[in-house]
N, C-alpha and C positions, 0 to 999 in steps of 0.2 A: 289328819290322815287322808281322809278324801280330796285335800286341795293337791296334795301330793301326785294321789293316783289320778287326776287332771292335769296336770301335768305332765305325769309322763307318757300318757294317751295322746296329747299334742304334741308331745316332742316325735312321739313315732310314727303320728302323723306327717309331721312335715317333714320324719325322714323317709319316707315314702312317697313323696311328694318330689321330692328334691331326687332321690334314685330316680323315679321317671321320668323326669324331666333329662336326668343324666344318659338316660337307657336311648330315651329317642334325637337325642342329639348324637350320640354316638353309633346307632342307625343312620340319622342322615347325614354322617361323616362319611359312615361306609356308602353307603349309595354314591357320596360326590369324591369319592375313592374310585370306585366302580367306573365312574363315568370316565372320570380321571385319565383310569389307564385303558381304556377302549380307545380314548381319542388320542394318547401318547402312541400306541400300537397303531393306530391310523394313519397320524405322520411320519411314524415311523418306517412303515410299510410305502407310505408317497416318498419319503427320503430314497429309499432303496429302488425306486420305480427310476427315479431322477437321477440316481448316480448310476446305475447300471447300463450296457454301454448297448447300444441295439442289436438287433439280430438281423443276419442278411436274409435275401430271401433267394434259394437257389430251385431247379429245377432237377431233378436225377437222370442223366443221360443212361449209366452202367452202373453194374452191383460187379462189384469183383470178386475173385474167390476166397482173397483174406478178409474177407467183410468190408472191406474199404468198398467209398462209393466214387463214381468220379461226378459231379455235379456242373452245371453250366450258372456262375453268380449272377446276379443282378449287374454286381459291378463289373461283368465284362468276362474273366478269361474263365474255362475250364478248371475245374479242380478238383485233388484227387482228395479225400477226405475221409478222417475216420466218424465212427457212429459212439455215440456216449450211449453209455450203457443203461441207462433211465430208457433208450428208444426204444423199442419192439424192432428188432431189424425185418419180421416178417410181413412189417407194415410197409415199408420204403421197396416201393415199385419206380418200374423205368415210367417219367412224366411227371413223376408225382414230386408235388410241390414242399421242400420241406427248409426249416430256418436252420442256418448255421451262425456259433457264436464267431465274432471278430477275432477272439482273441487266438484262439487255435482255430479256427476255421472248419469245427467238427461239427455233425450233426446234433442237434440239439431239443429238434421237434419233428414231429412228418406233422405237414398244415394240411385244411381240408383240402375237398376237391373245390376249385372254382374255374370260374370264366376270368376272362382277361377284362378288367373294365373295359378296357377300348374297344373290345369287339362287342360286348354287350348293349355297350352306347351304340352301336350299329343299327341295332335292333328300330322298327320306325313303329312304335304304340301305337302313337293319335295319327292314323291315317290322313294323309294330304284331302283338301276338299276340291279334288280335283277328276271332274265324270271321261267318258268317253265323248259327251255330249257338247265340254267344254271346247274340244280341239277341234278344228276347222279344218278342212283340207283333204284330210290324211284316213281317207274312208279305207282303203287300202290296206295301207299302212296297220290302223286298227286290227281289221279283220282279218291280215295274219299275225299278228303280235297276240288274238285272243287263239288262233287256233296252236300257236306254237307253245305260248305260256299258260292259260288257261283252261282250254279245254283236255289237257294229260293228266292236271291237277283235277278238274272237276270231275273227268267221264274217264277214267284210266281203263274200262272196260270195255271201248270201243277200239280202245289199242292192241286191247288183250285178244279180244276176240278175232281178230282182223291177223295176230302174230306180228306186228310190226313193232318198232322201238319208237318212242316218241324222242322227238329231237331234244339235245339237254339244253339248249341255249339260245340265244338271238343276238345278234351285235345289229345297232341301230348308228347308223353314219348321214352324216350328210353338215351343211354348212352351219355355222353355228347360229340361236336364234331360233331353227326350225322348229323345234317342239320334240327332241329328243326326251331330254328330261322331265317335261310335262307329261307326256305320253305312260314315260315310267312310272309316274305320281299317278295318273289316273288307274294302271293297274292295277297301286297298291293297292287303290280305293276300292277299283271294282271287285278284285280278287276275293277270297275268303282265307286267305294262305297268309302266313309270316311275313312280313316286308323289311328285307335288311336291305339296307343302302349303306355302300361304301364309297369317297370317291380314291381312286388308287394309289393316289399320293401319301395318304393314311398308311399303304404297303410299305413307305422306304424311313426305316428307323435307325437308330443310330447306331447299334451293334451288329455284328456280323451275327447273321440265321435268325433275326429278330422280326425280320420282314417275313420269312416264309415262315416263322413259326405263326406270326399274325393271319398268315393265308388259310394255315391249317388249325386254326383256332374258328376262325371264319366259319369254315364250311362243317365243323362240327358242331360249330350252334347249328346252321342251318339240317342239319341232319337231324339234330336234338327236337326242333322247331318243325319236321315236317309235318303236311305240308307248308313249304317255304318257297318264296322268289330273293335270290339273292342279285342287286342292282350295283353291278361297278359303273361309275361315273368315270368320265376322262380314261379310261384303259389305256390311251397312249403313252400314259405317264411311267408306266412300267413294261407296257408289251408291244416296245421298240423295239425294230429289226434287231438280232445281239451280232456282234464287232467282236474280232479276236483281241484286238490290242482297247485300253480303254482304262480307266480310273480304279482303284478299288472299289470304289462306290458306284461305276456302270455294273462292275461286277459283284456286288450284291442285291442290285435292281436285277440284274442275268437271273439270279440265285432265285430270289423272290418271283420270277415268272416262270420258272421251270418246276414251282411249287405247285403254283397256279395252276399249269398245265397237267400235272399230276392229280389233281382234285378235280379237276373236270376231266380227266379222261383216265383212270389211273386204276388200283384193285378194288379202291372201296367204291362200289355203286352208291350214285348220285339219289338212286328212288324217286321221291318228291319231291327233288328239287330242283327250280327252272333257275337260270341264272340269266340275264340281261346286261349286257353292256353297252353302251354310248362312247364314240366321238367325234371329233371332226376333221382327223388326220388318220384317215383307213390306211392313207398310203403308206404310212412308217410303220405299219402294224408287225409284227413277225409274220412271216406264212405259217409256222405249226401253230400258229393262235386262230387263225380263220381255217383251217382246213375241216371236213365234215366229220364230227363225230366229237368236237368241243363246240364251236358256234357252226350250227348244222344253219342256219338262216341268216343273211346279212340282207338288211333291209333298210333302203334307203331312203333318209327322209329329206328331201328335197326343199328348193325354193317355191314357195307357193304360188301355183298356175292362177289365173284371174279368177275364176271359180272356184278355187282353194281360200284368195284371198277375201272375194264377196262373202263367204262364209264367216271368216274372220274376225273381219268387218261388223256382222251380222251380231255375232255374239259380243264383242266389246260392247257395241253402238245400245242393245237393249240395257245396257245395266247405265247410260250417261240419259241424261234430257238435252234432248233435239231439236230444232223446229223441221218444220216439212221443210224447208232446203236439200236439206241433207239428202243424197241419190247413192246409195251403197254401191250399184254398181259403176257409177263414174269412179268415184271413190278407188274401186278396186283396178279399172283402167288406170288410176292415175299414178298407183303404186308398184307399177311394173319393175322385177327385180328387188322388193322390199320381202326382210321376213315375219313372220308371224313376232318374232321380239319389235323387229321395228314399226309395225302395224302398232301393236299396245302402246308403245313410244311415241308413236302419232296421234292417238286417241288424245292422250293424256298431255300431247303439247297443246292440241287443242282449244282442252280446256282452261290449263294456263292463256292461252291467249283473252278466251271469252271471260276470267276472269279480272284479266288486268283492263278489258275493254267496259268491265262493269253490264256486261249480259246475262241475262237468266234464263238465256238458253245458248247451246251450242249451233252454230250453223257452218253452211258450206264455206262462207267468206274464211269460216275459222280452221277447215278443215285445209283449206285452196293456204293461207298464210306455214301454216305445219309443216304443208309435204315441202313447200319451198323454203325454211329451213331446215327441216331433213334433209332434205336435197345440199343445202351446200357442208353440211355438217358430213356428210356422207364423203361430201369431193373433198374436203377436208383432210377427211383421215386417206383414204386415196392416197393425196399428195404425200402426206408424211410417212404412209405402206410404200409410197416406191425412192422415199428418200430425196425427194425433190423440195426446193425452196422459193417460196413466196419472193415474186419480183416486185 
């Protein structure tokens, strides 16, 4: 009888045994169930990412009375467009950025607010390592480019006080080489203000209003940003005298500079912010581009006088190793009609020479070999600027 009841106390033991064994197997059935369909619902969800067809990205010109918007696409034309009903229509303002699907071509989201990357990339962070101290010549020059740009931005209460307007702008001209855009680089540096740089060529884009939208993106950072110096490079590129007859594409350059002109002279005050521009063809300038009250200062920056260039000189010549040969101011006699680009040009053939002569220093012999390849490299281009041929 006892062997009996040993018995059947083993048997329900190892049916108990065997149940959990079954219980936690079928736990971690459920768990790798679980996992299962997490990860089916994941591909599943990238399957529907991948088949679904993209979304444009338009701009809202007009809201119309039947709730219809008319939209400017990405891809180019105007369009009039209804709003899916998932949108807040009380959200979709005139500017504002919102995706339409391909298929019906209805609104489908209002996106946030943003900046245009390209204008963003404008922006100049890490300051040029470029002083007032670095430029040679241009003492002048300096000293009104800090009174025009800098001291409205630093001392605005000397203006205030006084009742005058500080000028909004400077266009910097003269031959190319000069120290136009070095000049500008040193502002950013010395400044405390925002430094956007543009050069104008960036203005002319490939769809019609895309240019002057980019102008009037521009000068809203610069406003968001003040105080701000906004620096167009090459200005010529777009603020060519305008021609009644002309290309479509002179005439969205036209478009794009009469944007231009509206943002430096126009209802929104400029405030804080100075604008600068450079070239080297003032003469094809439009006249409503230089007239007073958009570049209230044209300042010209010239070929450097012998004095201008000893200066020059001065500063290259401390940063190479010389020997006592070397006379800065013959040096600067002997570069008569040279500019501040071609001075650096010269330094640095220099030392290419005293390199390939195997010296461990730079001297006059090296500096006297330089100007007399400049020189003919000079007469050079010359020949081939007036179309003439080598006998």
């Amino acid at each position: 009888m006892s062997d009996e009841l040993d018995l059947s106390k083993d048997a329900s033991v190892n049916d108990e045994h065997a149940i959990r064994i079954l219980e936690e197997k079928i736990r971690a059935m459920q768990i790798e169930a679980e996992s299962l369909r997490k990860e089916l619902n994941y591909y599943k969800s990238e399957m529907e990412k991948l088949l679904s067809p993209p979304l444009i990205e338009a701009v809202v010109l007009d809201i119309l009375e039947d709730g219809r918007v008319i939209v400017k696409s990405t891809s180019g034309p105007n369009l009039v467009v209804n709003v899916s009903d998932n949108v807040d229509i009380s959200a979709i303002k005139v500017g504002k950025y919102v995706a339409l699907n391909q298929r019906g071509s209805a609104v489908v989201e209002v996106l946030r607010d943003r900046e245009d990357p390209l204008v963003r990339s404008m922006e100049v962070v890490e300051k040029p390592n470029v002083r007032y101290q670095d430029i040679g010549g241009l003492e002048q020059q300096i000293q009104e480019i800090k009174e025009v740009v800098e001291l409205p931005l630093k001392r605005p209460e000397l203006f205030k006080d006084l009742g005058i307007i500080p000028p909004k702008g400077v266009l910097l001209y003269g031959p190319p080489g000069t120290g136009k855009t070095m000049l500008a680089k040193a502002v950013a540096t010395e400044s405390k203000a925002a430094f956007i740089h543009v050069v104008a060529s960036e203005f002319a884009q490939k769809f019609v209003g895309e240019g002057a939208r980019v102008v009037r993106d521009l000068f809203e950072l610069a406003r968001k940003k003040a105080p701000s110096i906004v620096f167009i490079d090459e200005i010529d590129a777009i603020g060519a005298k305008r021609i009644d007859l002309g290309t479509s594409g002179e005439r969205e350059v036209q478009r794009t500079l009469m944007q231009l002109l509206a943002e430096i002279d126009g209802f929104q005050p400029l405030d804080n912010v100075k604008i600068i521009a450079a070239t080297n063809r003032v003469d094809i300038l439009d006249p409503a581009l230089l007239r007073p009250g958009r570049f209230d200062r044209l300042i010209e920056i010239p070929l450097p006088d012998v004095n201008g260039r000893e200066q020059i000189f001065r500063i290259y010549l401390q940063r190479m190793k010389i020997d006592d040969s070397v006379k800065v101011n013959e040096l600067a006699l002997l570069t008569d009609g040279l500019s501040g680009a071609d001075i650096k040009n010269l330094c640095t053939e220099a030392g290419y020479i005293a390199i390939r002569e195997e010296s461990k220093t730079i001297t006059m012999s090296h500096f006297r070999k330089a100007i007399e390849r400049l020189r003919s490299k000079k007469l050079s281009r010359d020949v081939i600027d007036r179309g003439e041929k080598y006998v």
